[in-house]
Rosetta silent file (secondary structure, phi, psi, omega in degrees, C-alpha in Angstrom):
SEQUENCE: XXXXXXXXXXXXXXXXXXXXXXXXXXXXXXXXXXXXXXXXXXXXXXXXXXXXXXXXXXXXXXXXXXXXXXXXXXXXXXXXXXXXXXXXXXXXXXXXXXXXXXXXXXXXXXXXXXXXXXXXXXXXXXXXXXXXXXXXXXXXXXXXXXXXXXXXXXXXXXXXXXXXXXXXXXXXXXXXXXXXXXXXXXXXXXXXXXXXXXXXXXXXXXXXXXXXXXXXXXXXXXXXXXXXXXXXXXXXXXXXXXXXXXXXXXXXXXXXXXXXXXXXXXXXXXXXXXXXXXXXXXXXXXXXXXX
SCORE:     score description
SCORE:     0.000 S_00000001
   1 L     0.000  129.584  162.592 -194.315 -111.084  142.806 S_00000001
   2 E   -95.594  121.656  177.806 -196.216 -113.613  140.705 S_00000001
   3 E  -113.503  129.029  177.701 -197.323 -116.900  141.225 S_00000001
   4 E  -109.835  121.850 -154.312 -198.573 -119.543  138.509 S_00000001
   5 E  -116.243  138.577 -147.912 -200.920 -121.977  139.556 S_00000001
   6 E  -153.204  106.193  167.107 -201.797 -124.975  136.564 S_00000001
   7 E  -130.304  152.370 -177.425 -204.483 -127.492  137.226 S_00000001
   8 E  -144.312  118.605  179.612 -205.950 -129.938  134.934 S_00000001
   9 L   -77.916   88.336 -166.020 -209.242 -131.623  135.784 S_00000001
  10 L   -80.016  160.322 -176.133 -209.041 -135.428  133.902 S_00000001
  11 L   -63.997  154.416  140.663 -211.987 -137.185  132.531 S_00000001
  12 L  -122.219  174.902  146.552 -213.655 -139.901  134.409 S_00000001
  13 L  -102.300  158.655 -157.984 -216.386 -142.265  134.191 S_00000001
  14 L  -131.737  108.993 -179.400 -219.661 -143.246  135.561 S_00000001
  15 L  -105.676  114.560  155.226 -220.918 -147.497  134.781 S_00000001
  16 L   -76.379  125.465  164.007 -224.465 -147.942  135.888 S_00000001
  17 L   -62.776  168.662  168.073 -225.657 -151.050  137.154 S_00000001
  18 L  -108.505  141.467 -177.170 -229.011 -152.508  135.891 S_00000001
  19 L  -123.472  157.908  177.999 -231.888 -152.043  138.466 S_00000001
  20 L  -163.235  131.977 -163.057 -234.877 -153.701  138.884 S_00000001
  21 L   -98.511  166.657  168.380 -238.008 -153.441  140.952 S_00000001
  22 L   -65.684  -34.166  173.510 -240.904 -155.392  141.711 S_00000001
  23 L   -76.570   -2.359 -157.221 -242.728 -153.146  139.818 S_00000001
  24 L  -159.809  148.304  163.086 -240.903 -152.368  136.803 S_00000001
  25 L  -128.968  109.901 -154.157 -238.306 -153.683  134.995 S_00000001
  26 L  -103.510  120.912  168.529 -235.700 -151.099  134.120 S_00000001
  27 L   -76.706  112.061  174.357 -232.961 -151.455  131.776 S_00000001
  28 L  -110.900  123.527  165.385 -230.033 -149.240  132.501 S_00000001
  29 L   -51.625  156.474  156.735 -227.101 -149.411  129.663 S_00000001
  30 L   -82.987   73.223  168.471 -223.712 -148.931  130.796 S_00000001
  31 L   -80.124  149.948  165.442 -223.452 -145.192  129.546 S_00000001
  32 L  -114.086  120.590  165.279 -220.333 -143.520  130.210 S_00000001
  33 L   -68.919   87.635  173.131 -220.606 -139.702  131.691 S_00000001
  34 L   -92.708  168.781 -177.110 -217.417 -137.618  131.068 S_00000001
  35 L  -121.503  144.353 -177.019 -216.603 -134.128  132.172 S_00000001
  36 L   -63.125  135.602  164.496 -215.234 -131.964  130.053 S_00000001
  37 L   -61.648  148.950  122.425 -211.314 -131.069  130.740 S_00000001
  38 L  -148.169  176.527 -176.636 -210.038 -128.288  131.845 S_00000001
  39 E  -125.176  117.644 -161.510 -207.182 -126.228  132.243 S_00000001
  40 E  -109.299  131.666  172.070 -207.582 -123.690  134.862 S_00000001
  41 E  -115.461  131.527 -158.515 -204.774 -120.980  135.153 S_00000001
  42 E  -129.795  103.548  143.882 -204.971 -119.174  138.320 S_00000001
  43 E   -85.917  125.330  170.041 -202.595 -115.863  138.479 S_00000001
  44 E  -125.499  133.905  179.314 -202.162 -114.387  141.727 S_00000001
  45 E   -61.635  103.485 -163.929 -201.223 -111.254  142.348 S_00000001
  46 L  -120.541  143.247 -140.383 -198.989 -110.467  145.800 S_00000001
  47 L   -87.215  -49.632 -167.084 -198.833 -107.003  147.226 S_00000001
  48 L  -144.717  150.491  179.872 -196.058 -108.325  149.380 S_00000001
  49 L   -48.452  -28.135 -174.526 -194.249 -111.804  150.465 S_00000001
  50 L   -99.902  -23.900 -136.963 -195.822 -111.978  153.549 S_00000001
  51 H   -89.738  -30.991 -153.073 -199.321 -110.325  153.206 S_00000001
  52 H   -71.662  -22.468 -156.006 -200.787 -113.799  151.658 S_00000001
  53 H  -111.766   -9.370  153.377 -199.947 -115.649  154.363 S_00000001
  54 H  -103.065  -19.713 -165.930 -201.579 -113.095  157.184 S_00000001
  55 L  -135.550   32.420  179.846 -203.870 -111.246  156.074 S_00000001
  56 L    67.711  170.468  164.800 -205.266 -113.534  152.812 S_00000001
  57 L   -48.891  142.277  164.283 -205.630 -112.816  149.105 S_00000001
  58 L   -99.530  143.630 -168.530 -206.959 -109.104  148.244 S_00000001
  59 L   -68.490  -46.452 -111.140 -209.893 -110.156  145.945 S_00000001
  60 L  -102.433  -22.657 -149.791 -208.562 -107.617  143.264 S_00000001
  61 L  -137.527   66.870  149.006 -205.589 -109.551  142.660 S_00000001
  62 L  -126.241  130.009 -152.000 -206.695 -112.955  141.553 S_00000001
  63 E  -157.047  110.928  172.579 -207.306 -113.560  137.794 S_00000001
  64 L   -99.095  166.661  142.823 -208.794 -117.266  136.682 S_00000001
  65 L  -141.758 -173.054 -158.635 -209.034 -118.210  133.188 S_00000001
  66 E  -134.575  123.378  169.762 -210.293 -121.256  131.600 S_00000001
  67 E  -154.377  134.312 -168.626 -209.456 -123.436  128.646 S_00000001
  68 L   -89.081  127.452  174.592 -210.635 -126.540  127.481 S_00000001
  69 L   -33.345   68.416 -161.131 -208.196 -129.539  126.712 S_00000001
  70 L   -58.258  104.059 -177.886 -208.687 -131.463  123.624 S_00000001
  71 L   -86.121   27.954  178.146 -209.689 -134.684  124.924 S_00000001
  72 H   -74.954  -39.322  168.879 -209.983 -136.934  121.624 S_00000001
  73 H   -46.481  -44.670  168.528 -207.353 -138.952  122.337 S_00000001
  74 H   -47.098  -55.577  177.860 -209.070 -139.631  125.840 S_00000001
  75 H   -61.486  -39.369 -174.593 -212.238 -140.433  124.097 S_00000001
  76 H   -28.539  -59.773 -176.769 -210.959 -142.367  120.922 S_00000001
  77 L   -66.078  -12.952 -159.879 -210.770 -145.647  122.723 S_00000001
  78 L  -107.197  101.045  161.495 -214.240 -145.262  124.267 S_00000001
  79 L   -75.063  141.714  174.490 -217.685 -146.459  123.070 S_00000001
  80 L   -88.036   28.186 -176.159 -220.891 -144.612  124.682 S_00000001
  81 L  -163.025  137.038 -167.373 -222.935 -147.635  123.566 S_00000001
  82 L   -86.668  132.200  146.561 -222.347 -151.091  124.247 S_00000001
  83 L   -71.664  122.713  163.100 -223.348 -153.913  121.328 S_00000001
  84 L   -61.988  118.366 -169.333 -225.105 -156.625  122.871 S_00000001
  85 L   -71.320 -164.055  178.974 -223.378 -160.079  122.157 S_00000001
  86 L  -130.663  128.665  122.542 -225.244 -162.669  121.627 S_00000001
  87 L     1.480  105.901 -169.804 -226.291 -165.450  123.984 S_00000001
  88 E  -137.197   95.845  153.411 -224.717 -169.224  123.646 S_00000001
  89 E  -128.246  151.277 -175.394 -225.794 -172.025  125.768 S_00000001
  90 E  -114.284  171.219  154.287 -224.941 -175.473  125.250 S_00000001
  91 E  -147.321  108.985 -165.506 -226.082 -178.626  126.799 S_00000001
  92 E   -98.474  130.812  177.569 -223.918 -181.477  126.345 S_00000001
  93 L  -106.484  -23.315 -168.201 -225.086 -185.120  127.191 S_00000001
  94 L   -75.714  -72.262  -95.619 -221.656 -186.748  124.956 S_00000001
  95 L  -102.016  -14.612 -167.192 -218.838 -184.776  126.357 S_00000001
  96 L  -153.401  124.646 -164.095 -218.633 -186.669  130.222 S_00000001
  97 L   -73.884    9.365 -173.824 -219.880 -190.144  130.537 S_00000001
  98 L  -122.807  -32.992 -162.700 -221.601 -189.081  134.533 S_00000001
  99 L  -148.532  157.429 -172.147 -222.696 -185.948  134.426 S_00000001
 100 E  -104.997  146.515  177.017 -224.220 -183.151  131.709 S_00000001
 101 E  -127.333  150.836  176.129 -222.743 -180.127  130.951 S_00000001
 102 E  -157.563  148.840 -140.897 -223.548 -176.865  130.652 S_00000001
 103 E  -124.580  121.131  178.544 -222.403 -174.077  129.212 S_00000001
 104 E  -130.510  142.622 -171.444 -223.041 -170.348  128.804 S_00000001
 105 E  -146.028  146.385  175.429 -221.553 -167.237  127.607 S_00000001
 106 L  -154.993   73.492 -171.089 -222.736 -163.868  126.809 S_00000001
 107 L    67.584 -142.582 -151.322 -219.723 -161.693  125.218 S_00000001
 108 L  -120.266   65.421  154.743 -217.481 -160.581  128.637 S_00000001
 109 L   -70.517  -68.181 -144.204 -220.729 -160.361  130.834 S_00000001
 110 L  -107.873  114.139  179.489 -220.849 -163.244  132.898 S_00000001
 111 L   -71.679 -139.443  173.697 -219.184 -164.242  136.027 S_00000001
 112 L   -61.860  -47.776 -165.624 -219.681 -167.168  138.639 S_00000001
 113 L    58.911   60.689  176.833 -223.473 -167.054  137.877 S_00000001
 114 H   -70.956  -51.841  166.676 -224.093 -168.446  141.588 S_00000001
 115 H   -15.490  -68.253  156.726 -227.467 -167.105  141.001 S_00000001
 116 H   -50.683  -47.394  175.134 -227.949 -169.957  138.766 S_00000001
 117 H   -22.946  -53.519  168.256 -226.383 -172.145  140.439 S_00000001
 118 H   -45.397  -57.950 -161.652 -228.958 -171.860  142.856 S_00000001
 119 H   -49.274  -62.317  175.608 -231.662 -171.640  140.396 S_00000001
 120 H   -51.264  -54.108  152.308 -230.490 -175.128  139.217 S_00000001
 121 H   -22.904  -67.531 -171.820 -230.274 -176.365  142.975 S_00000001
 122 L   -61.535  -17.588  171.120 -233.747 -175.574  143.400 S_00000001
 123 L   -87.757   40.529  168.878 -234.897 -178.499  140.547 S_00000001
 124 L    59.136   42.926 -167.300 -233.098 -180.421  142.663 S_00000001
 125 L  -100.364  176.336 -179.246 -229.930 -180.947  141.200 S_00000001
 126 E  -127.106   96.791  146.695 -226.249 -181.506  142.158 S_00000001
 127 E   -83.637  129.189 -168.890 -223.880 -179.015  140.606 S_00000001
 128 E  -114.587  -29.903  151.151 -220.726 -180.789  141.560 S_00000001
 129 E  -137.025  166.407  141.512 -218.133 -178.725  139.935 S_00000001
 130 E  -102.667 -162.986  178.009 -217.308 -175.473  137.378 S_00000001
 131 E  -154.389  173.936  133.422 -215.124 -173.788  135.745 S_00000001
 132 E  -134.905  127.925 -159.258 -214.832 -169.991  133.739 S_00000001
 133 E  -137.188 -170.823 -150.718 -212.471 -169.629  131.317 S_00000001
 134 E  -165.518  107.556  158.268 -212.164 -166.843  128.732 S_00000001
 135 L  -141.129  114.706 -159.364 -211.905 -166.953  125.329 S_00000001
 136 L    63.899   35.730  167.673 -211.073 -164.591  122.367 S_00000001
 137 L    94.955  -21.613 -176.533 -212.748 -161.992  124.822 S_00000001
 138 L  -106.334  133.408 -167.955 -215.762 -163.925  125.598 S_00000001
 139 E   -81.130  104.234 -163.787 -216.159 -165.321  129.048 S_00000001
 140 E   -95.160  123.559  135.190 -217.860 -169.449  128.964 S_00000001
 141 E   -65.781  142.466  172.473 -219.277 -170.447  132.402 S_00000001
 142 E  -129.857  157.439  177.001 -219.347 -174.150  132.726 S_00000001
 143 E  -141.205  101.228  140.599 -221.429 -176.296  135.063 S_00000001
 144 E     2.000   20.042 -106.622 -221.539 -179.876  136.026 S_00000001
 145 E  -125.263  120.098 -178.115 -224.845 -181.163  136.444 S_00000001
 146 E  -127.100 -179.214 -171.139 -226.156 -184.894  137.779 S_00000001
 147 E  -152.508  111.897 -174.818 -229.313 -186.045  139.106 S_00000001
 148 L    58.828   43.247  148.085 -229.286 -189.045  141.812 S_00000001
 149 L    98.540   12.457  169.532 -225.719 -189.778  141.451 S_00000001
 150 E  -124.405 -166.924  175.389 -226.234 -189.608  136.907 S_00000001
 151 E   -95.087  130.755  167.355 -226.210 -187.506  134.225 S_00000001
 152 L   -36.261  110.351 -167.157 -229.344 -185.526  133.184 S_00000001
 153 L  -116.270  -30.301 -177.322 -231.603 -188.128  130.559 S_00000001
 154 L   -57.442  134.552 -174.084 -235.165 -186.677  131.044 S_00000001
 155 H   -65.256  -19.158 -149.568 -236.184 -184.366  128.030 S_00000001
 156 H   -73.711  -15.304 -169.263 -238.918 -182.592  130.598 S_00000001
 157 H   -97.532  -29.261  137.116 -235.933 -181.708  133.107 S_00000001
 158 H    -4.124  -66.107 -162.832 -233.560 -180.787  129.991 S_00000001
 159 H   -63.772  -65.652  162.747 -236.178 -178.613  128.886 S_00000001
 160 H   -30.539  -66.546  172.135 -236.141 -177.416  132.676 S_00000001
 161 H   -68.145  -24.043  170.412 -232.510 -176.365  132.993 S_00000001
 162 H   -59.914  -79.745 -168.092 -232.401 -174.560  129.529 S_00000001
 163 H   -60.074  -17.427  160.347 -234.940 -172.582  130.696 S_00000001
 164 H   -71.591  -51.937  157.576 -233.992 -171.404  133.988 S_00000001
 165 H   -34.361  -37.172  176.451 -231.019 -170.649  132.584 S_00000001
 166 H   -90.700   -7.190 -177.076 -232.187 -168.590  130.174 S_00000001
 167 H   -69.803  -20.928 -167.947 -234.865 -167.068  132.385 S_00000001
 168 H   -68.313  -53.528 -144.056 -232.057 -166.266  134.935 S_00000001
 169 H   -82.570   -1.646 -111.239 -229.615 -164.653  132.441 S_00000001
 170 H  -141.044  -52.813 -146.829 -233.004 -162.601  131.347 S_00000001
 171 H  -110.663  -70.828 -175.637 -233.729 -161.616  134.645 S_00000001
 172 L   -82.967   11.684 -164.553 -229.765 -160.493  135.842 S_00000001
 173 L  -166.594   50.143  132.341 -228.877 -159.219  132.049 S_00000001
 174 H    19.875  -56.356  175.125 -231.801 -157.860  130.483 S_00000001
 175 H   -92.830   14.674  128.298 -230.372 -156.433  127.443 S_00000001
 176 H   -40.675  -63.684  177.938 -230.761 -160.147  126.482 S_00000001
 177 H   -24.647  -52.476 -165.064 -234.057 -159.942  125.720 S_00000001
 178 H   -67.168  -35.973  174.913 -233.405 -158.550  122.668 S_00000001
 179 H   -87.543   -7.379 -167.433 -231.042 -161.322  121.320 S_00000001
 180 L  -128.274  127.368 -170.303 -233.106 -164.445  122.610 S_00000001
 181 H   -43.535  -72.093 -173.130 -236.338 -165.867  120.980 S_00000001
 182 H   -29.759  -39.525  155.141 -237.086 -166.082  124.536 S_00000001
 183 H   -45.800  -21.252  152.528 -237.340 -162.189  125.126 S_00000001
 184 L   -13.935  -79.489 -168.120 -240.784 -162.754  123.210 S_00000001
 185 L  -117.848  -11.945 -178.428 -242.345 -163.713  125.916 S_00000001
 186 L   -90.342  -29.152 -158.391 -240.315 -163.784  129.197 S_00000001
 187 L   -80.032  155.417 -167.965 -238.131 -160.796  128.179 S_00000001
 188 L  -101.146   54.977  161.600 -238.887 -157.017  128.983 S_00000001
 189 L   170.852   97.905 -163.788 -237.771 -156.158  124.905 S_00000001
 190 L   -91.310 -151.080 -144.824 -238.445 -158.936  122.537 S_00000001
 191 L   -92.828  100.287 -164.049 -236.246 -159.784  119.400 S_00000001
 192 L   -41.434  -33.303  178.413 -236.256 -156.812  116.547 S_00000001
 193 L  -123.878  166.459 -153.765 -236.360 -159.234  113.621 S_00000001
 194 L  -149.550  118.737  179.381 -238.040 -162.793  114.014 S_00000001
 195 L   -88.931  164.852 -144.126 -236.674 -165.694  112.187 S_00000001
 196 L  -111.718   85.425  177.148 -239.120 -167.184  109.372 S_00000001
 197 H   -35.503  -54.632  166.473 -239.294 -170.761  110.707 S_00000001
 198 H   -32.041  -69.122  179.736 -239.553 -172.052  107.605 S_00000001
 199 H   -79.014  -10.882  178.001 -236.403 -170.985  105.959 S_00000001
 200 H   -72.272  -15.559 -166.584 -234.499 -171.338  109.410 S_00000001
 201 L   -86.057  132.179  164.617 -235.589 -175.332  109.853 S_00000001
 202 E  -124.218  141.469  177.896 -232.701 -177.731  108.665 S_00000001
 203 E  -141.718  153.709  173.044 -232.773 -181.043  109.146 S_00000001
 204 E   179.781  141.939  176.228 -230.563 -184.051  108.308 S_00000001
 205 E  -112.389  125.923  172.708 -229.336 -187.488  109.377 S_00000001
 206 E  -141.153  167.331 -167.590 -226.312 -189.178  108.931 S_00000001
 207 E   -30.231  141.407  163.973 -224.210 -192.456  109.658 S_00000001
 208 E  -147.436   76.185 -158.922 -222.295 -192.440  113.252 S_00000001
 209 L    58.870  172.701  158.139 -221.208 -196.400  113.243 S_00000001
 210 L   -28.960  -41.675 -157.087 -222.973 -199.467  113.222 S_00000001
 211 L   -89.953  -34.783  175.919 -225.112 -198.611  116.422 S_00000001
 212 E  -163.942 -169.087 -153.634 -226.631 -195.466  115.870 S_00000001
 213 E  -149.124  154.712  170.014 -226.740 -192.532  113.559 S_00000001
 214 E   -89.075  108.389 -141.390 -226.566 -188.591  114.064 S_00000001
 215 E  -130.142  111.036  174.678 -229.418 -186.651  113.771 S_00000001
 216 E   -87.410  153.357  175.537 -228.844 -182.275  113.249 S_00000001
 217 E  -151.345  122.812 -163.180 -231.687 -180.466  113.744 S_00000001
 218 E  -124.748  109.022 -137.961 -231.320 -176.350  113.038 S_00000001
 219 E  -169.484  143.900  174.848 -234.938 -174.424  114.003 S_00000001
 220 E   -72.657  126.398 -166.670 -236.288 -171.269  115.583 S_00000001
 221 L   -92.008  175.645 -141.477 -236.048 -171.591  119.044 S_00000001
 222 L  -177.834  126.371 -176.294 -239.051 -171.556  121.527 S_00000001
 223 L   -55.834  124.931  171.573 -240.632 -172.645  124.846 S_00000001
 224 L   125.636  -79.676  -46.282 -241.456 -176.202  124.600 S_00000001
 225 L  -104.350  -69.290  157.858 -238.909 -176.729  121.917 S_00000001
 226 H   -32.727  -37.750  169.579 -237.197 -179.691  123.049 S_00000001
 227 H   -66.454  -35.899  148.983 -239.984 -181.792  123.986 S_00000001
 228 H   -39.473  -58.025 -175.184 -241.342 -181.379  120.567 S_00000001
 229 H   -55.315  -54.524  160.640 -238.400 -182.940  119.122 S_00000001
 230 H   -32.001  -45.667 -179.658 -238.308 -185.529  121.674 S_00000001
 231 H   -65.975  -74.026 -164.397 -242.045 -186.456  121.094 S_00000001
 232 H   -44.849  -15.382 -177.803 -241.534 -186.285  117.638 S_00000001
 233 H   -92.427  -46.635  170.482 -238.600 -188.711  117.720 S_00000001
 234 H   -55.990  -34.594  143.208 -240.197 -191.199  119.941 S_00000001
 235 L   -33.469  -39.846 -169.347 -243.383 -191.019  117.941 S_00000001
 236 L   -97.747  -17.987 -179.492 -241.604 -192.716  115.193 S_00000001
 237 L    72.768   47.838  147.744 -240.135 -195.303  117.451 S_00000001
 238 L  -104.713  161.076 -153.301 -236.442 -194.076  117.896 S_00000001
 239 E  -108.282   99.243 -173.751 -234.262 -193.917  120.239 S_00000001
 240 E  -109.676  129.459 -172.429 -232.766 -191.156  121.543 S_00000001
 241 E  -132.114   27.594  147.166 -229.638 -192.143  123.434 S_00000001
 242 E   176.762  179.093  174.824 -227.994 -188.900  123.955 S_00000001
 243 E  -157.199  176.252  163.118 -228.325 -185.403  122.550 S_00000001
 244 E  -137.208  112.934 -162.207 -226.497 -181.676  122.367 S_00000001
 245 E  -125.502  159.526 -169.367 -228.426 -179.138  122.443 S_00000001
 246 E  -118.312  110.051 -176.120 -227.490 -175.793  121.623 S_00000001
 247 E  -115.536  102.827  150.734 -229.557 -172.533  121.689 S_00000001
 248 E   -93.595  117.199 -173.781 -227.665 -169.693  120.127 S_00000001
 249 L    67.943 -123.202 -164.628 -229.541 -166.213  120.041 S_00000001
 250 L   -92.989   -5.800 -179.766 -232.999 -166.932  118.214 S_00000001
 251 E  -106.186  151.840   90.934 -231.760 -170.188  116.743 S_00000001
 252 E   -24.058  115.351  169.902 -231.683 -174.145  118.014 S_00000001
 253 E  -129.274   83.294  170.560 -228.869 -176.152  116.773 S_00000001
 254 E   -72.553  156.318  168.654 -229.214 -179.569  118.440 S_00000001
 255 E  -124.681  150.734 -179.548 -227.520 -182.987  117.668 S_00000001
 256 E  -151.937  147.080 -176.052 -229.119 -186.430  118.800 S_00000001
 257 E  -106.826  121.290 -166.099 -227.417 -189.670  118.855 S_00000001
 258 E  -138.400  120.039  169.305 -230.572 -191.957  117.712 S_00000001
 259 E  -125.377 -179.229 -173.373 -230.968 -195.415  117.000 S_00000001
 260 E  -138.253  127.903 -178.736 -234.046 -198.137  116.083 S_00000001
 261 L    94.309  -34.793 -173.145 -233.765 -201.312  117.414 S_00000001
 262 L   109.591   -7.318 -179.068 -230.036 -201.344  119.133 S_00000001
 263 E  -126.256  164.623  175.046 -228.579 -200.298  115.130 S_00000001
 264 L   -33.416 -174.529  158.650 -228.286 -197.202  112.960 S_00000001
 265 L  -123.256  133.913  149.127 -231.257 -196.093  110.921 S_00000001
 266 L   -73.605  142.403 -166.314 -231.519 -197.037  107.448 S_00000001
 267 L   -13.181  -63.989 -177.769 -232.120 -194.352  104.251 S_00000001
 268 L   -20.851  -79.208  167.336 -235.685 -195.409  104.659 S_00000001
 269 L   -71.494    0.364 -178.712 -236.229 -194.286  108.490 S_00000001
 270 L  -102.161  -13.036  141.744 -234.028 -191.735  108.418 S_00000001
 271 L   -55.850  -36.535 -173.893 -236.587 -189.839  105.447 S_00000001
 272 L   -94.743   -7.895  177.024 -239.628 -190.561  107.470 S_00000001
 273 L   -85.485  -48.420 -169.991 -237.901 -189.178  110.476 S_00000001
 274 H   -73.519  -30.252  164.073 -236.435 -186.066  108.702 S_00000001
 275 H   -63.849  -46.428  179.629 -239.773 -185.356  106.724 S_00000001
 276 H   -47.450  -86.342  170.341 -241.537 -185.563  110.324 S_00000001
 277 H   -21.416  -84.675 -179.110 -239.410 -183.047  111.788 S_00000001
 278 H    -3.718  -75.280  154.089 -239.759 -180.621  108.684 S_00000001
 279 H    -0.709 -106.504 -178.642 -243.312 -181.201  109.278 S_00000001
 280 H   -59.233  -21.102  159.891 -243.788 -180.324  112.873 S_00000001
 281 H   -46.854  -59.793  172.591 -241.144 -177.831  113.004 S_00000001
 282 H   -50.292  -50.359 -170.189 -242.647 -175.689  110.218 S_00000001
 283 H   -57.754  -11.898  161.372 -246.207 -176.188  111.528 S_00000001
 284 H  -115.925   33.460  150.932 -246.577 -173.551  113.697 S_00000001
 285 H   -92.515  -56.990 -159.944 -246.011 -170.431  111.788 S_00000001
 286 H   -67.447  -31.365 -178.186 -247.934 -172.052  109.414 S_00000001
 287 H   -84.213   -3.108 -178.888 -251.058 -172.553  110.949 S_00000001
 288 H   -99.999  -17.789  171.404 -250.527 -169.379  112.382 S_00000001
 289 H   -73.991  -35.717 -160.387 -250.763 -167.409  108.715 S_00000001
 290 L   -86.625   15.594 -171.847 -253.271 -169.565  107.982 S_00000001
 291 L   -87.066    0.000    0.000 -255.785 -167.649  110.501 S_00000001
C-alpha cells in the first residue's frame, strides 16, 4: 500500500519597523524576506494496514523529495526596495478665516501623527480638529491650529510649527532625511543633490484687487527661512496680511498677501521688493563661494 503526501510551503513576508536608540539612530527599510517554495513529496511505504498505526513508520520505507515552485508570479507584484516620496507640508493662513491649517503628507506613510499633535501642544497651541483623507495613493494629514482663541499671525511661531513638524516627521520617518533640505542638519542622511540657490530663487508680484497684491516667492528651503522673508518684507515697509507657505522636499514655495499703506503695491514697490528678495535669498550661497 502507498500513500501520497503533497505539501506546499507559501511565501511570506517580514516588514521591519524603524528603531531608534538614544544612542544611535538606525534606519531600518522595510525589506521584504521570502522563503523559497517548496513542494515536498513524501512517499510512504506500508508493510501492512495496521503496522503504521502501532508500531510507527519503519525508517526504510519513507522517501522525501524536494522541488522548488516557480514563484515569479508571487514575486512580480513585489518591490524589495521602497522609493521614498517626497515630503509636502503646507501652511495655510487664507483657507479658514479662525484658525491656520496645516497640512502634511509623505506618499502612504502617515497616519494620525498624534505624536505631533503633541509636539504642537507643547508650543502651546490648540489643535481643535483634523482630518486624513487619501488621495491618488497619498495619505494628507490635516490639522487645525489657533492660538488664544485666533489663527496663527506670528512669523517666529510659524517658523515654530514648520519646524517641529518637520523635526517630528524626521525623527518617526527617517528615510526623510534624504528628501528634506532639513536632513542637512537635523537629519541622520542629508539630501544627495543640493539645490543651487541661485537658479532655484523665483520671485514675482502680482495684482490681487484694489487692497493688496500677491507676492510668490520659490527658494531653497532652510532653518530660519521664513523669518528672512518676513524681515525682508517688513524692512521695506509692507504689510504682510496673510501668507501660504509651502515646503515641498528641498524647495519653499510660499505666497503672501501684502499690502503698503491699506492698497496694493504699485510697479514701483513691487521691483524694489522683488529685487530685495532676489538679493537676500541668493546671498548666502554666495558669500559662501566667496570664502
Amino acid at each position: 500500500m502507498y500513500l501520497l503526501v503533497t505539501m506546499a510551503m507559501a511565501s511570506f513576508c517580514v516588514s521591519c519597523p524603524t528603531y531608534a536608540s538614544p544612542t544611535h539612530s538606525l534606519r531600518v527599510n522595510r525589506h521584504l524576506a521570502y522563503l523559497r517554495p517548496l513542494s515536498l513529496r513524501i512517499d510512504l511505504t506500508l508493510t501492512s494496514p495496521l503496522s503504521p498505526l502501532r508500531h510507527g513508520f519503519p525508517k526504510d520505507s519513507i522517501r522525501i523529495y524536494s522541488k522548488p515552485i516557480d514563484s515569479a508570479d508571487l514575486l512580480a507584484s513585489v518591490s524589495t526596495e521602497d522609493s521614498v516620496p517626497e515630503p509636502v507640508l503646507l501652511i495655510d493662513q487664507d483657507s479658514d478665516p479662525d484658525a491656520t491649517i496645516v497640512q502634511l503628507s509623505f506618499g502612504d506613510r502617515l497616519g494620525a501623527l498624534l505624536d505631533t499633535m503633541k509636539a504642537l501642544k507643547d508650543l502651546g497651541l490648540d489643535v481643535t480638529k483634523g482630518s486624513v483623507t487619501t488621495e491618488s495613493a497619498v495619505i494628507k494629514t490635516k490639522f487645525y491650529i489657533m492660538r488664544m482663541g485666533r489663527k496663527v499671525e506670528d512669523p517666529d511661531m510659524l517658523e515654530k510649527i514648520r519646524l517641529t513638524i518637520i523635526n517630528n516627521l524626521l525623527e518617526y520617518h527617517p528615510e526623510s532625511s534624504e528628501k528634506l533640505a532639513m536632513g542637512e542638519f537635523f537629519g541622520i542622511k542629508p539630501p544627495e543633490k543640493k539645490v543651487d540657490v541661485n537658479v532655484a530663487t523665483h520671485v514675482h508680484v502680482e495684482a490681487d484687487g484694489p487692497k493688496k497684491s500677491l507676492l510668490y516667492i520659490e527658494t531653497a528651503d532652510r532653518p530660519g527661512l521664513l523669518l528672512e522673508i518676513y524681515k525682508i518684507i517688513t524692512d521695506t515697509n509692507i504689510d504682510v496680511e496673510s501668507a501660504e507657505i509651502d515646503t515641498e522636499g528641498l524647495i519653499a514655495k510660499d505666497k503672501f498677501h501684502v499690502s503698503y499703506g491699506g492698497a496694493a503695491l504699485n510697479s514701483s514697490l513691487s521691483q524694489v521688493l522683488v529685487n530685495s528678495l532676489r538679493y537676500y535669498l541668493r546671498r548666502p550661497e554666495t558669500e559662501e563661494d566667496s570664502y
